[in-house]
N, CA, C and O atoms as a MOPAC input file, in Angstrom:
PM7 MOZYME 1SCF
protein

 N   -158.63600 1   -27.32200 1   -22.87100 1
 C   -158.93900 1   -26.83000 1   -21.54000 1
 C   -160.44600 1   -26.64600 1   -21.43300 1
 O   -161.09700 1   -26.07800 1   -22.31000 1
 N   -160.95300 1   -27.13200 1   -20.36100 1
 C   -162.43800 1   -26.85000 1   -20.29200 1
 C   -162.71800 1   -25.61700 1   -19.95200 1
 O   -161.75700 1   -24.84800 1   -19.91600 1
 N   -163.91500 1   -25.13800 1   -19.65000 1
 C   -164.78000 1   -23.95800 1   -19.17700 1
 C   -164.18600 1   -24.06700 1   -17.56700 1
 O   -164.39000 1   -25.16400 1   -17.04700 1
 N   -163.60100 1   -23.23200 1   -16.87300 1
 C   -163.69600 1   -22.93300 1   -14.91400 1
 C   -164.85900 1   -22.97400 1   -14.83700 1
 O   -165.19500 1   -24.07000 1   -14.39000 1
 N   -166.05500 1   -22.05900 1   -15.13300 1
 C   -167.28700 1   -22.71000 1   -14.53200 1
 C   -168.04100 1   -23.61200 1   -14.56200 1
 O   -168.42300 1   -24.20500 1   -15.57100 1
 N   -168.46000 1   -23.89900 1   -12.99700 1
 C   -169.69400 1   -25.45700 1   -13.38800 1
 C   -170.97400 1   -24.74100 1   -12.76300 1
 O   -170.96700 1   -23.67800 1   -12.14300 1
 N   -171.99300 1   -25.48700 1   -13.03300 1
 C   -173.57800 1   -25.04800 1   -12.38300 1
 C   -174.07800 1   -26.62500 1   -11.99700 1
 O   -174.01800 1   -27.69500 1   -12.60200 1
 N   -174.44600 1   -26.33400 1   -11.06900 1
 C   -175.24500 1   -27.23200 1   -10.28100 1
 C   -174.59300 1   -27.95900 1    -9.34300 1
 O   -174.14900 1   -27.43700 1    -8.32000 1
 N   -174.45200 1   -29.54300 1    -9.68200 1
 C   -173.62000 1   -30.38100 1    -9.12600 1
 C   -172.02100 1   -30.43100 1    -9.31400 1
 O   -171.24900 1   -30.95300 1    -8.51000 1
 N   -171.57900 1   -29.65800 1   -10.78000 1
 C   -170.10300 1   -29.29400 1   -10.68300 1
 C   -169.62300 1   -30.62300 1   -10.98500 1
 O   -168.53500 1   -31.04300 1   -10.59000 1
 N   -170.60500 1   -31.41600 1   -11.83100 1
 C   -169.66400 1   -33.20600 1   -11.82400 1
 C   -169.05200 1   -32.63500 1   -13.78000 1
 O   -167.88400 1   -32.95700 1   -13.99600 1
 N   -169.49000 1   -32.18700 1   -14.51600 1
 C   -169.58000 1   -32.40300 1   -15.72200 1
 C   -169.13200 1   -30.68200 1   -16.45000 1
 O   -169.63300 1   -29.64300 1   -16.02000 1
 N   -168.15500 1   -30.73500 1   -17.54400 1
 C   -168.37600 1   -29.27000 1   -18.26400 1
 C   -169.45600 1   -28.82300 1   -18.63500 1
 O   -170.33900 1   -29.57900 1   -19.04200 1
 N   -169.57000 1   -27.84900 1   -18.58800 1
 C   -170.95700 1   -27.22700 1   -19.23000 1
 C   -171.13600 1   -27.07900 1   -20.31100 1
 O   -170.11500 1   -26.71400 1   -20.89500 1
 N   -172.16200 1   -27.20700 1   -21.05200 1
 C   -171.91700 1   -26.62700 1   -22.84500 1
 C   -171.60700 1   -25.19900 1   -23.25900 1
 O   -172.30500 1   -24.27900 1   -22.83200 1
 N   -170.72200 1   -25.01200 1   -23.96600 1
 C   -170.11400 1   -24.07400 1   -24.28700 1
 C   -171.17900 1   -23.87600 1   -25.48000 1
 O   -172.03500 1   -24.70900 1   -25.77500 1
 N   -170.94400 1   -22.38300 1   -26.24700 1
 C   -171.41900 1   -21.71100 1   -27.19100 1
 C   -170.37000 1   -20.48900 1   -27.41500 1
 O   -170.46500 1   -19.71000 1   -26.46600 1
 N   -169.59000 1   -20.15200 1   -28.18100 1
 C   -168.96600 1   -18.95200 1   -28.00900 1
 C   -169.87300 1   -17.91000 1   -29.35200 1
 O   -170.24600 1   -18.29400 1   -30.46100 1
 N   -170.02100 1   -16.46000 1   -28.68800 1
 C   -170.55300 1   -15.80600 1   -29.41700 1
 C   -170.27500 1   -14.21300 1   -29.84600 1
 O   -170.94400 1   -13.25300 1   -30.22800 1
 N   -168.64900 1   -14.57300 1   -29.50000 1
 C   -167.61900 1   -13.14600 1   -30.23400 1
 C   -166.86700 1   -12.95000 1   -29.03400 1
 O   -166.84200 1   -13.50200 1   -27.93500 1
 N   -166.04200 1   -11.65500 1   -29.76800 1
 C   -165.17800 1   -10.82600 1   -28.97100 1
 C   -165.35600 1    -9.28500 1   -29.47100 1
 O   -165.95500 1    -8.95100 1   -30.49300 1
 N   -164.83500 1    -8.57500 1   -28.71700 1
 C   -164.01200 1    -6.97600 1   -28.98600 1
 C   -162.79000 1    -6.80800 1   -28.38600 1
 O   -162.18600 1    -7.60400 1   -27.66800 1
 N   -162.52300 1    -5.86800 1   -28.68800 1
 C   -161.54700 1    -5.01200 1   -28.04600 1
 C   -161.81800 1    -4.06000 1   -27.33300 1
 O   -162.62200 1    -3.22600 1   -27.74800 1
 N   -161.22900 1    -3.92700 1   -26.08200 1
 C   -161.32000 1    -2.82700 1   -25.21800 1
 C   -160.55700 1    -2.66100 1   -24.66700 1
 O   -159.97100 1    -3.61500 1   -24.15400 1
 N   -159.98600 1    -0.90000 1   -24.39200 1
 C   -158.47500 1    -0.86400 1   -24.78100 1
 C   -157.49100 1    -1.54000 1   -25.36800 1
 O   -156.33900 1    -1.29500 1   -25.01000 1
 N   -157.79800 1    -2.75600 1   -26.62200 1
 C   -156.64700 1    -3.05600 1   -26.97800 1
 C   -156.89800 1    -4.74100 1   -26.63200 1
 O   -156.59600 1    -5.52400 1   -27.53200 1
 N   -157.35700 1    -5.21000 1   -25.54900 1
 C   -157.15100 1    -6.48200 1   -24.47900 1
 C   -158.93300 1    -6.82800 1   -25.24600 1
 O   -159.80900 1    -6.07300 1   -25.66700 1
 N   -158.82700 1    -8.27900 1   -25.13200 1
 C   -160.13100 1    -9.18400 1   -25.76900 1
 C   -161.32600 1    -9.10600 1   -24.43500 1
 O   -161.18400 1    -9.18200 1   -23.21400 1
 N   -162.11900 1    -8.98300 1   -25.01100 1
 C   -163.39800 1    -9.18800 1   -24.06600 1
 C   -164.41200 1   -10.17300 1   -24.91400 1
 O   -164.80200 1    -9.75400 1   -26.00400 1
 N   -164.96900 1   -11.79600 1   -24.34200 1
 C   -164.99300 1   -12.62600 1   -24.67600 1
 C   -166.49600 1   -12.53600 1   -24.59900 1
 O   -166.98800 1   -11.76900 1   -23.77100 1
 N   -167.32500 1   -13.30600 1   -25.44700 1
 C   -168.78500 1   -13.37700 1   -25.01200 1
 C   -169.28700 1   -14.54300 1   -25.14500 1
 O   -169.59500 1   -14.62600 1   -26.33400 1
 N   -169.58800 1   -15.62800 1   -24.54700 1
 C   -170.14600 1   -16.76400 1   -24.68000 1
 C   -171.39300 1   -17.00300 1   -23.98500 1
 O   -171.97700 1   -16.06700 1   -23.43800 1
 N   -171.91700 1   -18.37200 1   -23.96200 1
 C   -172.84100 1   -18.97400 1   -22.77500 1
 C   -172.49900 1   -20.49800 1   -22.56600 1
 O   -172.38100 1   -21.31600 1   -23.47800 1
 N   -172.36900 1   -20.73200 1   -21.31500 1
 C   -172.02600 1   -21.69100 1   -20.50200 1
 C   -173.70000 1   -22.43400 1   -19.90400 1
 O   -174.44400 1   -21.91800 1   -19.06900 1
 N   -173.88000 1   -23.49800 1   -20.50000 1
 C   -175.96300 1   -24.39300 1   -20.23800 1
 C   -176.47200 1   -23.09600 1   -20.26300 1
 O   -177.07400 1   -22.86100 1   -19.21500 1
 N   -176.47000 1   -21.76900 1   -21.37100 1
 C   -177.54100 1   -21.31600 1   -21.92900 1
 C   -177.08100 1   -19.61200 1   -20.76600 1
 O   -177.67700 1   -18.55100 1   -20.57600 1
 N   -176.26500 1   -19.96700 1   -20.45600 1
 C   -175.83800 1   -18.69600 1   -19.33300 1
 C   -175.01300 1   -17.36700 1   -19.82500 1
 O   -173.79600 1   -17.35300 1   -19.63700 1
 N   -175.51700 1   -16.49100 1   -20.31800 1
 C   -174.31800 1   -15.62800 1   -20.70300 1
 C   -172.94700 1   -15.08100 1   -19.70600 1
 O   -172.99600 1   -14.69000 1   -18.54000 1
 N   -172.07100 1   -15.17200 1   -20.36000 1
 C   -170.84900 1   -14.90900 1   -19.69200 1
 C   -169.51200 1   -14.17600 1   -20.47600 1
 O   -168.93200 1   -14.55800 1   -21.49200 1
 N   -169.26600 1   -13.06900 1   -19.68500 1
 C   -168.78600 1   -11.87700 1   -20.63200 1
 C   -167.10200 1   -12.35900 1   -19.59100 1
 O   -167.07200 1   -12.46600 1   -18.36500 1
 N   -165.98300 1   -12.55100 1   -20.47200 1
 C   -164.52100 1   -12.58000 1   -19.37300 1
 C   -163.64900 1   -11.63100 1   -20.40000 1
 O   -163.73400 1   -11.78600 1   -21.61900 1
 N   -162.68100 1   -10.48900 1   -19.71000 1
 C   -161.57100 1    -9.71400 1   -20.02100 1
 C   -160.48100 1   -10.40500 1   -19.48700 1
 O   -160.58100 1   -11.14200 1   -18.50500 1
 N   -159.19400 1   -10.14500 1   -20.24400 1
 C   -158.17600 1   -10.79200 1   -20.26300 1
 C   -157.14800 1    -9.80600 1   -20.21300 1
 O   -156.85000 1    -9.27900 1   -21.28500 1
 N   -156.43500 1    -9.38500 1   -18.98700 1
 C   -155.52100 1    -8.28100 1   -18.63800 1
 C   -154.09200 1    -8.98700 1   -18.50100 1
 O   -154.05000 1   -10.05200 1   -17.88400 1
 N   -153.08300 1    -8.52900 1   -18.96700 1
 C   -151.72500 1    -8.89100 1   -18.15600 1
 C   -151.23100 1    -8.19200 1   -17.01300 1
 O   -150.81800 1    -7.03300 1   -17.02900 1
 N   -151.29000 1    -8.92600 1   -16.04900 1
 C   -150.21500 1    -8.38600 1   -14.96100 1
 C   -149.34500 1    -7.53700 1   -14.87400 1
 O   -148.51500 1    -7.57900 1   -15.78300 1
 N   -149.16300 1    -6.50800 1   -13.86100 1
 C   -148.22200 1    -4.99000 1   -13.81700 1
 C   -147.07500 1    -5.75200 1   -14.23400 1
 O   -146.48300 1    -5.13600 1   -15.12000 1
 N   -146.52100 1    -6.85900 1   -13.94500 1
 C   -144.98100 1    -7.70100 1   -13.49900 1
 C   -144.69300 1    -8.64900 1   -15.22600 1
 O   -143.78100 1    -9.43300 1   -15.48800 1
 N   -145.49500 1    -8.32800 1   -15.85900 1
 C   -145.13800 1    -9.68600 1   -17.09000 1
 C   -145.56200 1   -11.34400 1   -16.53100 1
 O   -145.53700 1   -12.21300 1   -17.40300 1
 N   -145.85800 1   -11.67000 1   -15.42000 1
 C   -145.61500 1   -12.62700 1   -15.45300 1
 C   -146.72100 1   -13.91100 1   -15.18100 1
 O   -146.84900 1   -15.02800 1   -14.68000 1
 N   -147.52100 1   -12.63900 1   -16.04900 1
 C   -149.38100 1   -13.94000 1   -15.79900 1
 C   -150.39000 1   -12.72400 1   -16.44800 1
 O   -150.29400 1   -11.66000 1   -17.05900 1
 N   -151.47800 1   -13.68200 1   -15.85500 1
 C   -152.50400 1   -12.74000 1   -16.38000 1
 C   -153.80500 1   -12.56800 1   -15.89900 1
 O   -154.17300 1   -13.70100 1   -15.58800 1
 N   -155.14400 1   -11.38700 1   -15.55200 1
 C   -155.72300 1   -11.56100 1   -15.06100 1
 C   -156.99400 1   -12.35300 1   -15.66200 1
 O   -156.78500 1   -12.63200 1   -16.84300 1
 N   -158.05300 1   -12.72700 1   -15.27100 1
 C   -159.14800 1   -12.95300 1   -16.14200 1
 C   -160.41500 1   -12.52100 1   -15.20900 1
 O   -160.65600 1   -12.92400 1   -14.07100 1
 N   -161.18800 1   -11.56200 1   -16.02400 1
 C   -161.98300 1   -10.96300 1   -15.10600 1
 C   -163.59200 1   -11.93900 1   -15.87400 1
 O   -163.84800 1   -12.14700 1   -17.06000 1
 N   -164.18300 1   -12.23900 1   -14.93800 1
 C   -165.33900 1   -12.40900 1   -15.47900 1
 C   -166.91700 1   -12.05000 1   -14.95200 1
 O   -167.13700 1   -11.75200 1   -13.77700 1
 N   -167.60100 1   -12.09400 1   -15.61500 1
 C   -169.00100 1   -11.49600 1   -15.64900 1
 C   -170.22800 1   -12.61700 1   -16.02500 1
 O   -170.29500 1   -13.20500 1   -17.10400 1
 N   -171.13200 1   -12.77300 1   -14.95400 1
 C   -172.11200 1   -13.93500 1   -15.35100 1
 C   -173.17900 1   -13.53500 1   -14.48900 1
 O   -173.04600 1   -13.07800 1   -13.35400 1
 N   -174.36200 1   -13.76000 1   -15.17200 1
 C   -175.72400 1   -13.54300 1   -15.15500 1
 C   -176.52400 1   -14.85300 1   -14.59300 1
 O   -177.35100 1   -15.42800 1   -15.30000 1
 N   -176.22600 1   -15.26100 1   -13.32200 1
 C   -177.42200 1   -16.72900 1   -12.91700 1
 C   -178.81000 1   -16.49700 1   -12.35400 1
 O   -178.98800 1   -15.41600 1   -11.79200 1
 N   -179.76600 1   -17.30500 1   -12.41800 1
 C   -180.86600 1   -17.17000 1   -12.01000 1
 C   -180.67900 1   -17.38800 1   -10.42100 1
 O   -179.92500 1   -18.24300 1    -9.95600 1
 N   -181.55400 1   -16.39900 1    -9.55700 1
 C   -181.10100 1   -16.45300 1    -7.90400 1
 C   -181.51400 1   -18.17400 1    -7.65600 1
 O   -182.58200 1   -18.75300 1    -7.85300 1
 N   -180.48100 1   -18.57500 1    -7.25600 1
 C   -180.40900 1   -20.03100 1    -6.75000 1
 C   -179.47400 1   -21.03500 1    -7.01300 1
 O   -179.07200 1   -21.91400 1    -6.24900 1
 N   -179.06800 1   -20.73900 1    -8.56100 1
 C   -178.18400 1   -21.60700 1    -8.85300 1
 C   -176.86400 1   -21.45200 1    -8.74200 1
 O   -176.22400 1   -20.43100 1    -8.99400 1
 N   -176.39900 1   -22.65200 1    -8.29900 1
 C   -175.12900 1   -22.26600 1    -8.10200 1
 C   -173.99900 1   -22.46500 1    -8.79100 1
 O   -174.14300 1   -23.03400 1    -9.87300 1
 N   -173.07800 1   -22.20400 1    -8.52300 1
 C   -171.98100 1   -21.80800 1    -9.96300 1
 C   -170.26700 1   -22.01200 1    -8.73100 1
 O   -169.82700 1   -21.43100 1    -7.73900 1
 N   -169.82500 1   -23.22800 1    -9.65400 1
 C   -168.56500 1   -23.77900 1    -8.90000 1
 C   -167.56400 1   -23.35700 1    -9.88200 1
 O   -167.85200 1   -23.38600 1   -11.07800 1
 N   -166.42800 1   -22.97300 1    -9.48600 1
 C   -165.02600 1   -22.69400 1    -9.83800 1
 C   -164.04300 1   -24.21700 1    -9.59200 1
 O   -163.46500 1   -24.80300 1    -8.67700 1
 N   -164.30600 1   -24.36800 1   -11.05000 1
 C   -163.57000 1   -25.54600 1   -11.33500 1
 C   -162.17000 1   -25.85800 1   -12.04900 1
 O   -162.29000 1   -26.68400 1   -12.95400 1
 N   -160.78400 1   -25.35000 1   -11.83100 1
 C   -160.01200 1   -24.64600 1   -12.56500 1
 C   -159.56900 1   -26.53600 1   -13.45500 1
 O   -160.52900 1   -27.30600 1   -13.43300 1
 N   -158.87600 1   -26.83200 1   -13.80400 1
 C   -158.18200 1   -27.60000 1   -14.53700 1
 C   -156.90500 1   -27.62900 1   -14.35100 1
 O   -156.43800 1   -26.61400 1   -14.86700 1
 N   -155.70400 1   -28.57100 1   -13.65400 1
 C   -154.26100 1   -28.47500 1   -13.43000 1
 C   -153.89300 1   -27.97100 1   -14.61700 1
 O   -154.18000 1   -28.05500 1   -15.81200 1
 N   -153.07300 1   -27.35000 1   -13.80000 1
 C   -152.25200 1   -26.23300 1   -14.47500 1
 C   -150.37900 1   -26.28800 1   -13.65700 1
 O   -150.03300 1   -25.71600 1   -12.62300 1
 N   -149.47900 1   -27.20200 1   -14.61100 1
 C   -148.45100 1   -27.53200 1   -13.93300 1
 C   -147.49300 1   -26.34700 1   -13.73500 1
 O   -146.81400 1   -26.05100 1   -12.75100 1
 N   -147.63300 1   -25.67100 1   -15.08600 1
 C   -146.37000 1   -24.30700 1   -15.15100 1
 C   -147.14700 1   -23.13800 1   -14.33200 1
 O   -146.45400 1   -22.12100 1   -14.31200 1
 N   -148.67600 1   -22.94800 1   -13.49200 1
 C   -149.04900 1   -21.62400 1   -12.91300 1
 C   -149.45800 1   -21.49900 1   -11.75200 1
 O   -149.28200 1   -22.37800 1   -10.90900 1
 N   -149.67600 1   -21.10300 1   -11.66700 1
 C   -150.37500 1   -20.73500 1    -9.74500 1
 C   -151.41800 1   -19.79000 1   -10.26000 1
 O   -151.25800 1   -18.67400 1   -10.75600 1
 N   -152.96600 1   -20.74000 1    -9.95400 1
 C   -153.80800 1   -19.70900 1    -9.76500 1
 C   -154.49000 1   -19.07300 1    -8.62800 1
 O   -154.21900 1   -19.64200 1    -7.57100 1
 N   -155.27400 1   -18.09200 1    -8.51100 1
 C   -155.66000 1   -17.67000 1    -7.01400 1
 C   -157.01700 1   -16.76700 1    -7.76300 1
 O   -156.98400 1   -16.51700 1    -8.96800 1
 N   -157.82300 1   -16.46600 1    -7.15500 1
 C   -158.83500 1   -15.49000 1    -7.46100 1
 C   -158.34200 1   -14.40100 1    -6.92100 1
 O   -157.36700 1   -14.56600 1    -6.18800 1
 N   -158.92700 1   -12.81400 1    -7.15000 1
 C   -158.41200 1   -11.79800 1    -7.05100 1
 C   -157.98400 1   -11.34000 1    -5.34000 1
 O   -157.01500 1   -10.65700 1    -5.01000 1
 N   -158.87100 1   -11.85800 1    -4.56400 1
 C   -158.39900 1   -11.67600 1    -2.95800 1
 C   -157.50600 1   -12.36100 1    -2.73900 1
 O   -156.97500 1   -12.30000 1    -1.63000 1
 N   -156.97300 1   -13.36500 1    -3.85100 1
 C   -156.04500 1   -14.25700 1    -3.09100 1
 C   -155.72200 1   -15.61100 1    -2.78100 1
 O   -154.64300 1   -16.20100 1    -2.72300 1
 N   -157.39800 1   -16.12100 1    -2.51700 1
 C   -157.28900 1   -17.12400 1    -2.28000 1
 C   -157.10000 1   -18.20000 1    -3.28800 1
 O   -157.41900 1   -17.99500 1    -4.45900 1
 N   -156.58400 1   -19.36700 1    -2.88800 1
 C   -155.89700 1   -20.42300 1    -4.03800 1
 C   -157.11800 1   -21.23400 1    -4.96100 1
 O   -158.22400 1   -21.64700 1    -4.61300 1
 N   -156.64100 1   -21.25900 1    -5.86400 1
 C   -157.72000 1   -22.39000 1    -7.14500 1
 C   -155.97100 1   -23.23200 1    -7.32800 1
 O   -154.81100 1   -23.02600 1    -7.68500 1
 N   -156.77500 1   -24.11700 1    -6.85000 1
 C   -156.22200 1   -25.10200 1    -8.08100 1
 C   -156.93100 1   -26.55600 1    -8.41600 1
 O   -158.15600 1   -26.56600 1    -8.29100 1
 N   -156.20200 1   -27.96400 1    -8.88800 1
 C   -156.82300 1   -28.83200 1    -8.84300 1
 C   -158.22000 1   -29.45400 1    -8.38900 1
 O   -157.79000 1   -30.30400 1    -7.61000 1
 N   -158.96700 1   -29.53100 1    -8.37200 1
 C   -160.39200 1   -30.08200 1    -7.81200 1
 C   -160.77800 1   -28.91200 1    -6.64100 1
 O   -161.59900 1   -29.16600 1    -5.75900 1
 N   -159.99700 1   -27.42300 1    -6.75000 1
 C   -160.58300 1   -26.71500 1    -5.72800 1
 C   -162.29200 1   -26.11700 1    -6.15700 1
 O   -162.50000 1   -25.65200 1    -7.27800 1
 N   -163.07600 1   -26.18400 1    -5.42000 1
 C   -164.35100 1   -25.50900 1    -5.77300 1
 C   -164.88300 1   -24.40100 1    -4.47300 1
 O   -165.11900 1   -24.47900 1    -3.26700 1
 N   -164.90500 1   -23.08100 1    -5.83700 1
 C   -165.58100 1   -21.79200 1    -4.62700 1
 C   -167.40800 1   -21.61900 1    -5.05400 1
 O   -168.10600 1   -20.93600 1    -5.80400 1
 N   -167.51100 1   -22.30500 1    -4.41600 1
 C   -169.29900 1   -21.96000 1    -4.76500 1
 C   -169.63500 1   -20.56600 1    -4.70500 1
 O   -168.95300 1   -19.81700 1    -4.00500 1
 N   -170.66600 1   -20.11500 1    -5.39900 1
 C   -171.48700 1   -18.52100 1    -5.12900 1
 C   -172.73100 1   -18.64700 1    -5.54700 1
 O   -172.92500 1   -19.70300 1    -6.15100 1
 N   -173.70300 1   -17.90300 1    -5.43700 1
 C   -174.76200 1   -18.25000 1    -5.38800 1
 C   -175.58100 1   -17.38100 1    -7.04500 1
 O   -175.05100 1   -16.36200 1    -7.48900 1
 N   -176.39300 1   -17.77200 1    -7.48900 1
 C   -176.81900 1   -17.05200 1    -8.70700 1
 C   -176.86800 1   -15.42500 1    -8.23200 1
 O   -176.43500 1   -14.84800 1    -7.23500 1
 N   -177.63300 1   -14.95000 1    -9.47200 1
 C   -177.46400 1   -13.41000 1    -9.57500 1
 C   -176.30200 1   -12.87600 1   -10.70400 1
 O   -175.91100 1   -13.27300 1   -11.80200 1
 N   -176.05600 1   -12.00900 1   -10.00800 1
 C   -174.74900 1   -11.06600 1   -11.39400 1
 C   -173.18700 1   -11.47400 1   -10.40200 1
 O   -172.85600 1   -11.37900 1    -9.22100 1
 N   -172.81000 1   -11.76100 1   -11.16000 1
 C   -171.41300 1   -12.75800 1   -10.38300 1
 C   -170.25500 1   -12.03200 1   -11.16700 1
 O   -170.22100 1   -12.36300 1   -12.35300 1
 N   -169.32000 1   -11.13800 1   -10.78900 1
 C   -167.83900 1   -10.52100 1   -11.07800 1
 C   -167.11800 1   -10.66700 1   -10.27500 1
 O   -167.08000 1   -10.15400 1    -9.15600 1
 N   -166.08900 1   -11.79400 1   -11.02300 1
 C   -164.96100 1   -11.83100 1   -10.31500 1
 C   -163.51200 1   -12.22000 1   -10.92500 1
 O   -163.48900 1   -12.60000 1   -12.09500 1
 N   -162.51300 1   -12.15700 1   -10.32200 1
 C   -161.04000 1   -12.30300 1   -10.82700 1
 C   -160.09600 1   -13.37400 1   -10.97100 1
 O   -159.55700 1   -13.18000 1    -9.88100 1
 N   -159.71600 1   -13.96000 1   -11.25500 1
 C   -158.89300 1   -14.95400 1   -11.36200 1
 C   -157.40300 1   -14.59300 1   -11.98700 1
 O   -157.11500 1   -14.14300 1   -13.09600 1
 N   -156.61800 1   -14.93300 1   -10.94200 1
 C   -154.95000 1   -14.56400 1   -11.61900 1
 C   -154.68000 1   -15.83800 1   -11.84900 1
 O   -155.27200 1   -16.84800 1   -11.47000 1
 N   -153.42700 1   -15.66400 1   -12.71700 1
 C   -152.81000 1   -17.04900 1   -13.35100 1
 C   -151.24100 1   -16.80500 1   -13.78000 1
 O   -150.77800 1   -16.61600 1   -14.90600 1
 N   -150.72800 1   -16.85700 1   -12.79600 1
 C   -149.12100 1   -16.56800 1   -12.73200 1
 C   -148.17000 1   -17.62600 1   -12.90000 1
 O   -148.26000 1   -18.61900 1   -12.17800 1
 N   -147.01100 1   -17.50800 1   -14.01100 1
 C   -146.35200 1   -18.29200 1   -13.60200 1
 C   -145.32900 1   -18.92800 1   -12.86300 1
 O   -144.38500 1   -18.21600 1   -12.51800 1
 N   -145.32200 1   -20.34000 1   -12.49400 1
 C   -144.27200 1   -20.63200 1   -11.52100 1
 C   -143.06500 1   -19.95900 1   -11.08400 1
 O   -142.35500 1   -20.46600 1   -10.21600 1

């Protein structure tokens, strides 16, 4: 599975680096960098059993932009935390700066 985030043009994965985890309460908190970008994601399960959240945290320089690129996913339904749908070739642009946000991943 690739990286969800892209920067720039959003044609290509980004280079990964992974550079640990912890625990907090119990649940993994991830630390990598994505083309040199640090990016911190928590990994919650759902009140219901039946998915999971992924919260993430990223640091861009004001300008660049940063696409949500999910990867099919046949057995889930994803949506970001308001709701709205990710899936296949969907892209939510945002703009650099400090970027937190949610992604659910439920299954069918």
């Amino acid at each position: 599975m690739s990286p969800l985030l892209r920067f720039k043009d959003g044609t290509r994965p980004p280079e990964f680096q992974f550079h640990g985890y912890e625990l907090r309460g119990g649940y993994p908190e991830f630390h990598y960098s994505l083309d040199g970008h640090p990016v911190s994601e928590w990994l919650r399960p759902l009140p219901d059993g039946r998915g999971f959240a992924r919260h993430f945290r990223v640091d861009l320089p004001a300008g660049l932009k940063c696409r949500l690129m999910p990867d099919a996913q046949p057995g889930a339904i994803m949506t970001l935390g308001d709701g709205r749908p990710l899936g296949e070739g969907a892209g939510h642009f945002v703009s650099g700066g400090r970027l937190e946000f949610t992604v659910i991943v439920r299954s069918r």
